[in-house]
Structure formats: structure tokens, C-alpha cells
DSSP file (Angstrom, degrees, kcal/mol; ACC not computed):
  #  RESIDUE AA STRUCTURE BP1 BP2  ACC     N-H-->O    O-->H-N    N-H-->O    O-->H-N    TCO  KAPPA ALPHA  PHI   PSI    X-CA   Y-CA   Z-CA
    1    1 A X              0   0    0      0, 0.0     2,-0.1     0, 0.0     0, 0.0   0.000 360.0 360.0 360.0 126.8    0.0    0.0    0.0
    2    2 A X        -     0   0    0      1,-0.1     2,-0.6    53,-0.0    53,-0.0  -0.288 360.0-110.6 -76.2 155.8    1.4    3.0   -1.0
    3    3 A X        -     0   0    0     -2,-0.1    53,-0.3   139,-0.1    -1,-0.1  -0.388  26.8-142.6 -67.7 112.2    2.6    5.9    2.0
    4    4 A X        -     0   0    0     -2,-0.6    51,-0.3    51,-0.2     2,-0.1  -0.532  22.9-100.6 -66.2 162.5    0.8    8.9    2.3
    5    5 A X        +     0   0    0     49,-1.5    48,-2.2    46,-0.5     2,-0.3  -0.422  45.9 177.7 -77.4 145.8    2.4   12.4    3.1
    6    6 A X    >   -     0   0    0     46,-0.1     3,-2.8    -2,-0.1    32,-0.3  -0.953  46.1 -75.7-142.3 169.5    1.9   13.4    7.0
    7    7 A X  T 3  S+     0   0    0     -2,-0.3    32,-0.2     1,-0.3     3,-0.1  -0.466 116.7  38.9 -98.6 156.0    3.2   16.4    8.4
    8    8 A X  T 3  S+     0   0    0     30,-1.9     2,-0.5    -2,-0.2   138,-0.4   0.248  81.1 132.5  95.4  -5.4    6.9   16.2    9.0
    9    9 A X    <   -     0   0    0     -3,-2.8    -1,-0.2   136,-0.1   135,-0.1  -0.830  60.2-136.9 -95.7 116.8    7.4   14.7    6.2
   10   10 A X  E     +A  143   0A   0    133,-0.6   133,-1.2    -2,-0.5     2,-0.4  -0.316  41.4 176.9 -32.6 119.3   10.2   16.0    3.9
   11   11 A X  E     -AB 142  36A   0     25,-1.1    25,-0.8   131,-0.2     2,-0.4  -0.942  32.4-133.7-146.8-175.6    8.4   15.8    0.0
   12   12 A X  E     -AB 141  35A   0    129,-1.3   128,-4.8    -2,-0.4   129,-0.8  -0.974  24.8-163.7-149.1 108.1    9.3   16.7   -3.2
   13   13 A X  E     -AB 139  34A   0     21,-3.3    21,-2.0    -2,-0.4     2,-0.4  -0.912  13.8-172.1-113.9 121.5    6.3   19.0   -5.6
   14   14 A X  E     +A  138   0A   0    124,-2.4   124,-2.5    -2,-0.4     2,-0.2  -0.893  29.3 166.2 -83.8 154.6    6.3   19.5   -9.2
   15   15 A X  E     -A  137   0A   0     -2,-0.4     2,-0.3   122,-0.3    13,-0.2  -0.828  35.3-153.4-174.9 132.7    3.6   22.0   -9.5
   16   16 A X  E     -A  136   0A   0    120,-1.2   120,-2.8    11,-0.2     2,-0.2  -0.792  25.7-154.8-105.4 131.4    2.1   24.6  -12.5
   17   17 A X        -     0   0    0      9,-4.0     8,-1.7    -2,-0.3   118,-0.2  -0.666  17.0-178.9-119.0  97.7    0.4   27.4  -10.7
   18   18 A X  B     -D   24   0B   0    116,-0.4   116,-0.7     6,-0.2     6,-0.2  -0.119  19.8-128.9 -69.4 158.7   -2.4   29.4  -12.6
   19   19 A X    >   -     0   0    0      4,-0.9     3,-0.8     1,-0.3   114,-0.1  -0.543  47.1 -84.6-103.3-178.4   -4.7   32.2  -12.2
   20   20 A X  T 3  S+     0   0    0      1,-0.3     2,-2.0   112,-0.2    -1,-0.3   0.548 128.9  51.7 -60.2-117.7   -8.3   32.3  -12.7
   21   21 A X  T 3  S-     0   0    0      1,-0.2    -1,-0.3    -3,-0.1     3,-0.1   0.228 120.6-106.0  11.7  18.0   -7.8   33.1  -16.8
   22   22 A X  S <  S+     0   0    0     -2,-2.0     2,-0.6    -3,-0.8    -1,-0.2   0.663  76.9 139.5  60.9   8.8   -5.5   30.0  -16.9
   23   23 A X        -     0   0    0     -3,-0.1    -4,-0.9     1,-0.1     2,-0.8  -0.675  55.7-122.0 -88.6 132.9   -2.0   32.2  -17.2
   24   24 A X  B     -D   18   0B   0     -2,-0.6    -6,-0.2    -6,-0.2     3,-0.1  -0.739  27.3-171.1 -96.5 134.7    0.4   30.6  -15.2
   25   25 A X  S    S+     0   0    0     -8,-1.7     2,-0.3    -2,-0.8    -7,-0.2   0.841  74.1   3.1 -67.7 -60.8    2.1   32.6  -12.3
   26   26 A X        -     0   0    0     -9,-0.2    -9,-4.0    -8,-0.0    -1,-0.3  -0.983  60.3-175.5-154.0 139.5    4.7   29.9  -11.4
   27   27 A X        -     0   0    0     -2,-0.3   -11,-0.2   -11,-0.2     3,-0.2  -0.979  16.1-168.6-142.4 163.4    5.9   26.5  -12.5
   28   28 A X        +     0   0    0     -2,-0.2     3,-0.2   -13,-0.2   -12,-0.1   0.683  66.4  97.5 -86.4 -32.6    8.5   23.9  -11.4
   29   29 A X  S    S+     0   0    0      1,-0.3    -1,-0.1     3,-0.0     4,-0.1   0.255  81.0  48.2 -75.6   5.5    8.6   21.8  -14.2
   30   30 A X  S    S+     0   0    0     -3,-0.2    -1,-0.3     2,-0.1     2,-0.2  -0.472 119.4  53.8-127.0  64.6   11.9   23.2  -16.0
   31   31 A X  S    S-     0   0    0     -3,-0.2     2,-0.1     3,-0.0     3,-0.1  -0.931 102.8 -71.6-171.6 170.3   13.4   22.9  -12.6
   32   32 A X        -     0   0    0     -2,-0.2     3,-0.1     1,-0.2    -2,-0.1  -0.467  66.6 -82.3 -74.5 135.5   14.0   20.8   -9.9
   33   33 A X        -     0   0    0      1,-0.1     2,-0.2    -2,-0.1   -19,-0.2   0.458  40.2-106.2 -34.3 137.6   11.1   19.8   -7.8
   34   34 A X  E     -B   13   0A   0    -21,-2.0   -21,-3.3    -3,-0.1     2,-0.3  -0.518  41.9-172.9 -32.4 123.1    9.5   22.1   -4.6
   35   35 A X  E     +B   12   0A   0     -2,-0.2   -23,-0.3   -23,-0.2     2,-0.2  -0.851  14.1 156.6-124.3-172.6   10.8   20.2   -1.9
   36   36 A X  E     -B   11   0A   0    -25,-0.8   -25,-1.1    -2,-0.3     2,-0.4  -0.863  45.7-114.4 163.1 143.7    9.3   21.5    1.6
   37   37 A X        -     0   0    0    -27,-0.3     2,-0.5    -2,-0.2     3,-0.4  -0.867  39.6-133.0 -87.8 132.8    8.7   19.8    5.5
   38   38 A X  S    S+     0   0    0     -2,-0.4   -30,-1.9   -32,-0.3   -32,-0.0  -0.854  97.2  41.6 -90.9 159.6    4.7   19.8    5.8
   39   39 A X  S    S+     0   0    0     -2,-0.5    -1,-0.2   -32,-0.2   -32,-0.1   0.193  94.5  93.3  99.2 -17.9    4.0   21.2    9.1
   40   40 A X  S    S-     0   0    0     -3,-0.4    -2,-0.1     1,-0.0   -33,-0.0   0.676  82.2-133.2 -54.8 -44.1    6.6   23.7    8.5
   41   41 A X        +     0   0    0     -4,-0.2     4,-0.1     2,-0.1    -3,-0.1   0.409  69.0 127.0  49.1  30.6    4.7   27.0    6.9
   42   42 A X        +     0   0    0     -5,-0.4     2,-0.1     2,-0.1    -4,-0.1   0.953  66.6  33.6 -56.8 -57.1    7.1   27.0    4.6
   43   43 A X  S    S-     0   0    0      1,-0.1     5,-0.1     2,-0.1    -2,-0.1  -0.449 109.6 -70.6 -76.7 163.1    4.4   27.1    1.5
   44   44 A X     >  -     0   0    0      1,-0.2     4,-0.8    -2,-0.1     3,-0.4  -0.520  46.1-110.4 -74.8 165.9    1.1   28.8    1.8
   45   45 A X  T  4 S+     0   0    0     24,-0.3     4,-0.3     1,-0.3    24,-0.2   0.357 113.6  59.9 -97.1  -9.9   -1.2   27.2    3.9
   46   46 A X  T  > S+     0   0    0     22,-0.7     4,-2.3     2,-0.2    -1,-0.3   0.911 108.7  49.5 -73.8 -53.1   -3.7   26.0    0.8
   47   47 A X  T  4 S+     0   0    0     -3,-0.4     5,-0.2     1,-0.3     4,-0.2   0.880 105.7  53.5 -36.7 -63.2   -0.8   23.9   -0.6
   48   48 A X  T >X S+     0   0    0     -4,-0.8     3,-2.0     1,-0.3     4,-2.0   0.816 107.3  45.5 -43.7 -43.9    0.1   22.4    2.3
   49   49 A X  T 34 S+     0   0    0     -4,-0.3    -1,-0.3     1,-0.3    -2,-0.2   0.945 110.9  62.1 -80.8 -40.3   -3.2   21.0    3.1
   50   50 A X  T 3< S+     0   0    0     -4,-2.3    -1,-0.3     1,-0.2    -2,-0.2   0.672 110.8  38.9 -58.9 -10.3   -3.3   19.9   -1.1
   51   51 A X  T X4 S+     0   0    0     -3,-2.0     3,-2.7    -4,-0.2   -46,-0.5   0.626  90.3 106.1-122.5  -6.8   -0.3   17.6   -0.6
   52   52 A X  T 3< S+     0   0    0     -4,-2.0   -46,-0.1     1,-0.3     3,-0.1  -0.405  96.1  12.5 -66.8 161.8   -1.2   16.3    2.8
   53   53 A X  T 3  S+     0   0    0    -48,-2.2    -1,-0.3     1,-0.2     2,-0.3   0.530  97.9 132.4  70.0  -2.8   -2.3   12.9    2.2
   54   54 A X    <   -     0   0    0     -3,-2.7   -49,-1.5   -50,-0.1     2,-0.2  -0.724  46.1-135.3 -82.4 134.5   -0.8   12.6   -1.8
   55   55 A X    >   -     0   0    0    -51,-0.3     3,-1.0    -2,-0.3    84,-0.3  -0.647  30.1 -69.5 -39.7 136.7    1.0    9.7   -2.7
   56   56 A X  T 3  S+     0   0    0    -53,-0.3    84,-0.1     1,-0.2     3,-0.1  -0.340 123.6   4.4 -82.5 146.7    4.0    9.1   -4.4
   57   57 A X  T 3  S+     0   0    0     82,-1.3    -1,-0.2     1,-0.3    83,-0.1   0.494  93.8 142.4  78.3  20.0    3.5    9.8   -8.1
   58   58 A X    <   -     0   0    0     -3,-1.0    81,-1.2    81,-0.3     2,-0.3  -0.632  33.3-164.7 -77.3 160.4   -0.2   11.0   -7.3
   59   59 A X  E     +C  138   0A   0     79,-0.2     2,-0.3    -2,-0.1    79,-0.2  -0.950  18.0 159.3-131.8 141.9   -1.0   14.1   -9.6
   60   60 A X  E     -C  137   0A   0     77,-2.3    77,-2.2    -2,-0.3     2,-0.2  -0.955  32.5-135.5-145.5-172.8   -4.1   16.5   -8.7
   61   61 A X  E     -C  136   0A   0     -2,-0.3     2,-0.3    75,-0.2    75,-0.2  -0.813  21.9-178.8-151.7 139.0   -5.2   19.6   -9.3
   62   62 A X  E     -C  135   0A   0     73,-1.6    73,-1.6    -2,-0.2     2,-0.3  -0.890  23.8-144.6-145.9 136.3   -6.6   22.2   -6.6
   63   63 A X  E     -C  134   0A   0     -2,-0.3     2,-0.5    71,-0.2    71,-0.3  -0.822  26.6-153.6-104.2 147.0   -8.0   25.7   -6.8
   64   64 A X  E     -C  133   0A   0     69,-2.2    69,-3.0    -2,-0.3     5,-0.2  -0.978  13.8-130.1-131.3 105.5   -6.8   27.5   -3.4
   65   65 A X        -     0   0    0     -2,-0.5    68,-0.4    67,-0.2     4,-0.4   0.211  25.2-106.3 -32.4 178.7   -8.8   30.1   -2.4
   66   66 A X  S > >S+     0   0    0      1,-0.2     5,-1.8     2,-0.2     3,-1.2   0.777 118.2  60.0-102.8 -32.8   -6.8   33.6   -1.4
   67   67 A X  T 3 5S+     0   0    0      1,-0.2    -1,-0.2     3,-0.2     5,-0.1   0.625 106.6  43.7 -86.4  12.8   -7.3   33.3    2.0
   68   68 A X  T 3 5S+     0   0    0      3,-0.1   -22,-0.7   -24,-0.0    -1,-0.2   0.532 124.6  41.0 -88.2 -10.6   -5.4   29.9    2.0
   69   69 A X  T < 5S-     0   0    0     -3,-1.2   -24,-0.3    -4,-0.4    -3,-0.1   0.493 133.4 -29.2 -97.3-104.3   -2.8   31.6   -0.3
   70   70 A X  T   5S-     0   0    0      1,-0.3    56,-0.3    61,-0.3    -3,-0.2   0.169  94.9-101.3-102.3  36.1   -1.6   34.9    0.0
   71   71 A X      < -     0   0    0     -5,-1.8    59,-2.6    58,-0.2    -1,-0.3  -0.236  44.4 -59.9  92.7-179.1   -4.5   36.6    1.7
   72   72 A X        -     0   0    0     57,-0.2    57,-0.1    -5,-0.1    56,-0.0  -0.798  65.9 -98.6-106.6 161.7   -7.2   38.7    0.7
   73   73 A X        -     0   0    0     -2,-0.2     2,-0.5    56,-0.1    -1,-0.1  -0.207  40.6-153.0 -75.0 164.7   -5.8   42.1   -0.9
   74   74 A X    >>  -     0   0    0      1,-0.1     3,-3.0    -3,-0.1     4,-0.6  -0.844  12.9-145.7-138.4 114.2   -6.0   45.1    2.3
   75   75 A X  G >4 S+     0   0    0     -2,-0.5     3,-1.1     1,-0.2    -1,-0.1   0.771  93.3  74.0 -28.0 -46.9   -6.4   48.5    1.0
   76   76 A X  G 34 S+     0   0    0      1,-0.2    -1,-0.2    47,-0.0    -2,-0.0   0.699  87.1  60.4 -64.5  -6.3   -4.1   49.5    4.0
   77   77 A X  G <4 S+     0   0    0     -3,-3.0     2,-0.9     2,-0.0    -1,-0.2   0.603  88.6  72.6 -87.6 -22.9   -1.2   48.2    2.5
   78   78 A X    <<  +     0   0    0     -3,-1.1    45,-0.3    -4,-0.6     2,-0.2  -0.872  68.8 177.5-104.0 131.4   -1.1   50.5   -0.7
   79   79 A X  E     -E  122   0C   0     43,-2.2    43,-2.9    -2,-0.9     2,-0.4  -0.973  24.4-129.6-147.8 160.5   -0.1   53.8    0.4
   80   80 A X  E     -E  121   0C   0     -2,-0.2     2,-0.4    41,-0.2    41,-0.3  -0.784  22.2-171.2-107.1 127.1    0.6   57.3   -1.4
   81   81 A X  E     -E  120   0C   0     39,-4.0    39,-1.7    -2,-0.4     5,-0.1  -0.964  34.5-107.2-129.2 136.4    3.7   59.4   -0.8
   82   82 A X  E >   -E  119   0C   0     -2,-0.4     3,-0.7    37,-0.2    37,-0.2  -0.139  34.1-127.0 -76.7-179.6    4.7   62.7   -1.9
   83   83 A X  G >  S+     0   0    0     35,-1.8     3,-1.9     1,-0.3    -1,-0.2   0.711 108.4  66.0 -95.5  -3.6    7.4   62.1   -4.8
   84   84 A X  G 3  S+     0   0    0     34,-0.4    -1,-0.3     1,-0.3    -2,-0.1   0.451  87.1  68.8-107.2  18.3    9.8   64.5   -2.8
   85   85 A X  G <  S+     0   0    0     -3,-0.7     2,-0.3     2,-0.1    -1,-0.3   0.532  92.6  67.6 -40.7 -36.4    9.9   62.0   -0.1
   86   86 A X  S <  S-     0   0    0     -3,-1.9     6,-0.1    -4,-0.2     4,-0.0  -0.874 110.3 -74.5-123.7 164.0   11.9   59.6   -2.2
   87   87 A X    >   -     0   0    0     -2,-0.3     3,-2.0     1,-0.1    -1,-0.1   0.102  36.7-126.7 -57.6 139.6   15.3   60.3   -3.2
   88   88 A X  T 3  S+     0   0    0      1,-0.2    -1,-0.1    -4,-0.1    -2,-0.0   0.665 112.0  45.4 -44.8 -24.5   15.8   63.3   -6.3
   89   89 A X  T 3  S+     0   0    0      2,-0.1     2,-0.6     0, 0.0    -1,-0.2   0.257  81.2 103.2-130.1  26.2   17.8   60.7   -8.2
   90   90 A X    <   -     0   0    0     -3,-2.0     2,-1.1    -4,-0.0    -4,-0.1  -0.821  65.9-145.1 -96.8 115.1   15.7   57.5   -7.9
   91   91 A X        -     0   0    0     -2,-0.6     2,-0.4     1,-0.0    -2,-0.1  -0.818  24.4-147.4 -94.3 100.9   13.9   57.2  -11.7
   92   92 A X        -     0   0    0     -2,-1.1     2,-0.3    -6,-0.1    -1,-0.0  -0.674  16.7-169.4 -67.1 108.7   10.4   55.7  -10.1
   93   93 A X    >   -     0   0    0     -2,-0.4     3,-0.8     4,-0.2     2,-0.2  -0.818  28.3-110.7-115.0 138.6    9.2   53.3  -12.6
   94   94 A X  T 3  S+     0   0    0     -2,-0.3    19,-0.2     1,-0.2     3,-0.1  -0.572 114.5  28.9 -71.8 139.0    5.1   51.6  -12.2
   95   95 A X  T 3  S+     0   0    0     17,-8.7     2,-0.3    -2,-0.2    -1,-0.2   0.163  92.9 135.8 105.9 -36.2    6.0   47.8  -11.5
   96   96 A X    <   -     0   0    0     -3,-0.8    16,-0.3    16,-0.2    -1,-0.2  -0.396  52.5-134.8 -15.2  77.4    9.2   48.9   -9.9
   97   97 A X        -     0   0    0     -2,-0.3     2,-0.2    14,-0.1    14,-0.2  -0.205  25.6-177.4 -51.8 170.0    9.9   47.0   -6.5
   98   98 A X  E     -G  110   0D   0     12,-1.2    12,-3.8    10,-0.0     2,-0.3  -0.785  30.0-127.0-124.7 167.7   11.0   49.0   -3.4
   99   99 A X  E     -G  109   0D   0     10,-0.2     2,-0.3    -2,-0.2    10,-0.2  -0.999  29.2-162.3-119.1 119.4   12.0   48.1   -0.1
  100  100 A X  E     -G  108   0D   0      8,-1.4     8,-4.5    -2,-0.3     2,-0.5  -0.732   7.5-148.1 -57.1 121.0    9.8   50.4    2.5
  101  101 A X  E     -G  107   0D   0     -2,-0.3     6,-0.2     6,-0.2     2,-0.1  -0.862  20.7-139.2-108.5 152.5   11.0   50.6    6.0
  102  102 A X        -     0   0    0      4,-4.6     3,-0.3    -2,-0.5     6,-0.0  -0.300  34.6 -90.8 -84.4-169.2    8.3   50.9    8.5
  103  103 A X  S    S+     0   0    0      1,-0.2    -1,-0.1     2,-0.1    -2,-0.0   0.857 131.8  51.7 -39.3 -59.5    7.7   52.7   11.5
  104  104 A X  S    S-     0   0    0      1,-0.1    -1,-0.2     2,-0.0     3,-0.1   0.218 121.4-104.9 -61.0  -2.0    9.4   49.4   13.2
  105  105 A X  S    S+     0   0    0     -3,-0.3     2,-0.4     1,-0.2    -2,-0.1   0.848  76.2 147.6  61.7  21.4   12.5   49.6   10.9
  106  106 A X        -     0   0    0      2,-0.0    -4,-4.6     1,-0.0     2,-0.5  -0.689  40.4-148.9 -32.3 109.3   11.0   46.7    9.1
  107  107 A X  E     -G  101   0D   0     -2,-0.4     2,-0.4    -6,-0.2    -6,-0.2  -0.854  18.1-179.5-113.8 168.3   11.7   46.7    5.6
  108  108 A X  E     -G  100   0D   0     -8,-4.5    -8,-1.4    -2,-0.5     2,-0.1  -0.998  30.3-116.3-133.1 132.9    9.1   45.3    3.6
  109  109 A X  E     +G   99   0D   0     -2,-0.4     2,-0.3   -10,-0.2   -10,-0.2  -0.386  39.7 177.2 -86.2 141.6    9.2   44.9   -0.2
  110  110 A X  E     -G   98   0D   0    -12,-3.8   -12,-1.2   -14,-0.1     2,-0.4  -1.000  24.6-120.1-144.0 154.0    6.2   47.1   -2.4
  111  111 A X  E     -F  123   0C   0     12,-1.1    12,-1.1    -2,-0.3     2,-1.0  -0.717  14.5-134.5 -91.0 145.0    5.2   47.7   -5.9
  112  112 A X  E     +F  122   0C   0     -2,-0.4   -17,-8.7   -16,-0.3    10,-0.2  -0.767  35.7 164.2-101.2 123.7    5.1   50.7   -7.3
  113  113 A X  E     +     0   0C   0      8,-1.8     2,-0.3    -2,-1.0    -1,-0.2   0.708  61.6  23.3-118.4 -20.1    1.7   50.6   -9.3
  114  114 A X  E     -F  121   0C   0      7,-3.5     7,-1.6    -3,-0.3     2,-0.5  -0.930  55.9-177.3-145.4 141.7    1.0   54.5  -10.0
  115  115 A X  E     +F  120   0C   0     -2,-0.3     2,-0.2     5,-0.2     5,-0.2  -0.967   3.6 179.2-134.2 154.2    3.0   57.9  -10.3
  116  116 A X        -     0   0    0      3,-1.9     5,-0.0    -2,-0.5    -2,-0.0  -0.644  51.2-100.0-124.0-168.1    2.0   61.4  -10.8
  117  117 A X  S    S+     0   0    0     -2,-0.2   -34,-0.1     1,-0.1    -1,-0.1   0.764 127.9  37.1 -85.8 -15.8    4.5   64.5  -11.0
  118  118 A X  S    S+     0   0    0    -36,-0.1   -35,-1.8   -35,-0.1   -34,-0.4   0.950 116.2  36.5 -81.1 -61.4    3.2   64.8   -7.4
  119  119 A X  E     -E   82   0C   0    -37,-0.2    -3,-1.9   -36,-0.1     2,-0.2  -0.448  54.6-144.7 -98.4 151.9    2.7   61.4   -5.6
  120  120 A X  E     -EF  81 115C   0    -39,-1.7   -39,-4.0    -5,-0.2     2,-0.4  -0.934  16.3-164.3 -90.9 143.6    4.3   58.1   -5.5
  121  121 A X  E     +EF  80 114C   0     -7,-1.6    -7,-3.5   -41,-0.3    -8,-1.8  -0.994  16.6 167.6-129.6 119.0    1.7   55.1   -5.1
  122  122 A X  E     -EF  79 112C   0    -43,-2.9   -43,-2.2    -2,-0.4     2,-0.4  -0.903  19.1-154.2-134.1 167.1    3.4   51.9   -4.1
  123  123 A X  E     - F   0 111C   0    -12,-1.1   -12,-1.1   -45,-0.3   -45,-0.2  -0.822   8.8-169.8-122.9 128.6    1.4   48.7   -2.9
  124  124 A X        +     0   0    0     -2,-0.4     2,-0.2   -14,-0.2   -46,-0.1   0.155  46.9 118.9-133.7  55.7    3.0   46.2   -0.6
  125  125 A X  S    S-     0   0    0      1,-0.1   -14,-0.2   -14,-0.1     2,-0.2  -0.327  83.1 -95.6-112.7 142.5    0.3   43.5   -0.7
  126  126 A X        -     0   0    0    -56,-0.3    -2,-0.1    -2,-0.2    -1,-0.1  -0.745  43.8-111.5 -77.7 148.0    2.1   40.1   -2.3
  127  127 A X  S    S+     0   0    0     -2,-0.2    -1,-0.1     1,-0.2   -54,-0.0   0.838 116.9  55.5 -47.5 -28.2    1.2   40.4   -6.0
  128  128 A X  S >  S+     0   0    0      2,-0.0     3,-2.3   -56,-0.0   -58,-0.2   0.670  76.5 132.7 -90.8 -12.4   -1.1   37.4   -5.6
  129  129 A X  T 3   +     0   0    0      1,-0.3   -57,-0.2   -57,-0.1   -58,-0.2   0.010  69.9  19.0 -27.8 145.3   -2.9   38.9   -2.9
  130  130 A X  T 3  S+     0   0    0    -59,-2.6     2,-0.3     1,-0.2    -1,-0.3   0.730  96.8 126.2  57.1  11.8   -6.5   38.5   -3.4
  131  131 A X    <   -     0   0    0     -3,-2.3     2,-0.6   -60,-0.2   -62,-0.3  -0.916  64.5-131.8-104.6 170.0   -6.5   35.8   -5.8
  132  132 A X        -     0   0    0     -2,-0.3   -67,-0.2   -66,-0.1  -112,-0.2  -0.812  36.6-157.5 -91.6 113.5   -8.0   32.4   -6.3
  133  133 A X  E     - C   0  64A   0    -69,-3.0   -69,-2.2    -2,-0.6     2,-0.3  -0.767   3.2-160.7 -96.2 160.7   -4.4   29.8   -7.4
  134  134 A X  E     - C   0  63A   0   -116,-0.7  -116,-0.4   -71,-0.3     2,-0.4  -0.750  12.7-168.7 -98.7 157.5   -5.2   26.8   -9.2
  135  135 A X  E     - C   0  62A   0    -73,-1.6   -73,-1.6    -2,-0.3     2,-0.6  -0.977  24.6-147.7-161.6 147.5   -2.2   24.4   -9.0
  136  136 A X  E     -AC  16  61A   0   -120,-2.8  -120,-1.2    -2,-0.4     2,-0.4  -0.956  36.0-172.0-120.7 140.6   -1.5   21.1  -10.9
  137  137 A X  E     -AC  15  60A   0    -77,-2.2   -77,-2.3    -2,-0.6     2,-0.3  -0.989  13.6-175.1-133.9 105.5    0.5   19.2   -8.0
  138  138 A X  E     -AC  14  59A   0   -124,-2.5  -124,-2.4    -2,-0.4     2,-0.6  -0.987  26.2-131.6-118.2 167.6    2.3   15.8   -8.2
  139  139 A X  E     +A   13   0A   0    -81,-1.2   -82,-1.3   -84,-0.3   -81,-0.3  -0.756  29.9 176.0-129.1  99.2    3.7   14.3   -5.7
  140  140 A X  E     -     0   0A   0   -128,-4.8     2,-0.3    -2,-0.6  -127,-0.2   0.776  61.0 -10.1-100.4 -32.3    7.3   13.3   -6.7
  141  141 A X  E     -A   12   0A   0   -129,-0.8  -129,-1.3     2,-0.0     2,-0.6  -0.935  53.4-151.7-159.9 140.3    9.2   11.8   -3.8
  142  142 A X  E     -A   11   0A   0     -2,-0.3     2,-0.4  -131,-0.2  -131,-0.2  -0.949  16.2-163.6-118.7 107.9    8.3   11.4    0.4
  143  143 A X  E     -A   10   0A   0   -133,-1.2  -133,-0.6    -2,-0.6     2,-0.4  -0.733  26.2-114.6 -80.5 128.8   11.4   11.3    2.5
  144  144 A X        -     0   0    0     -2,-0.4  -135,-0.1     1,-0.2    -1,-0.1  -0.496  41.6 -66.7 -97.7 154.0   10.6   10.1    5.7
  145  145 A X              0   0    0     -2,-0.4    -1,-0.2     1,-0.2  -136,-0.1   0.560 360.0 360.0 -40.0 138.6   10.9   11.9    9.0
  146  146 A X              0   0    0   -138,-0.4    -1,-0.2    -3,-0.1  -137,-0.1   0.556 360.0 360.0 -76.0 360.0   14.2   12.7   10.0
């Protein structure tokens, strides 16, 4: 009978990840497998729960809500800044990352999604915020607990 994955267990993911409109986001498959501890939180928390319980050489494919991936988007996260806040010799591009430090001295990566001659508007939401993933998952190898 073949093993299922349980958490602690070491596995090994090929996986194609899609959006709703079928364009894929992320894929494995011209590279060497995900590998991952479940139980870990290394992956988002939809995956994980898709691979518990796979077999090896099992294939599926599972649509992950956004609040099992990367969250739902939060409005509070995209914020507006005058342009003479960031430095005079910084060419501020839309699509651009930055790194934002907070309040905390945190820095935190954001996209820069709009500029005017006034403002900068940069986002720091993961891009995937607020979507629904599909993912085609197989199950390639389960190493068993160290």
C-alpha cells in the first residue's frame, strides 16, 4: 500500500500554478522539484493542506482560495507618498519593487503601481494577494521523517 504524506514529512512537488484566466504565475517543471517539510509553513497554507495525504506519483489539481494563499488584498497596504519623499535621483518606474521601511524599521518589499509628477503610489500587498491559485500538484518523492 502505498505511504501517504503526513506532516513532517520531507516531499518533493512539481507543480504549475495558474490564475483564474488560466496564465500561469509559477511553475517547477523546467526545474528541480519544490521540496518542503509539511508542518513547516514554509508554503502557503492551501498547498500544504493539497499535498497532505498525496502519494507518491499522485498528480491532482486544486484551486486555493486567497485566504489559504496569500490573503485577501488590504487597501491599507497600498499607500501614497509625496514624490519629494523619495530620493531626487531615484527614476520611479510603475512595477518597480522598493523596499519600505516601517515605522518598526521593518523593511518590507512594495510595488510601485502609480505615479504622478506629485505622488508616488506603491502597494505592498504580495502580488497574488486577493487571488483564487489553481495548482496542478504531483507528488514526486516522500522522504521520511528525519
Amino acid at each position: 500500500m502505498a505511504t501517504a504524506v503526513k506532516t513532517g514529512d520531507t516531499v518533493a512537488v512539481h507543480y504549475t500554478g495558474k490564475l483564474d484566466d488560466g496564465s500561469v504565475f509559477d511553475s517547477s517543471r523546467e526545474r528541480e522539484p519544490l521540496k518542503f517539510v509539511l508542518g513547516e509553513r514554509r508554503v502557503i497554507p492551501g498547498f500544504e493542506k493539497a499535498v497532505l495525504g498525496m502519494t507518491r506519483g499522485e498528480s491532482k489539481t486544486t484551486t486555493i482560495p486567497a485566504t489559504d494563499a496569500y490573503g485577501e488584498h488590504r487597501p491599507e497596504m497600498v499607500v501614497q507618498f509625496e514624490r519629494d519623499k523619495i530620493p531626487s535621483d531615484m527614476d520611479v518606474q510603475v512595477g518597480q519593487e522598493l523596499q519600505v521601511q516601517t515605522t518598526s524599521g521593518q523593511a518590507i518589499p512594495a510595488r510601485v503601481v502609480d505615479t504622478s509628477e506629485a505622488d508616488v503610489t506603491l502597494d505592498a500587498n504580495h502580488p497574488l494577494a486577493g487571488k483564487d491559485l489553481t495548482f496542478d500538484i504531483e507528488l514526486v518523492e516522500i522522504v521520511a521523517e528525519e
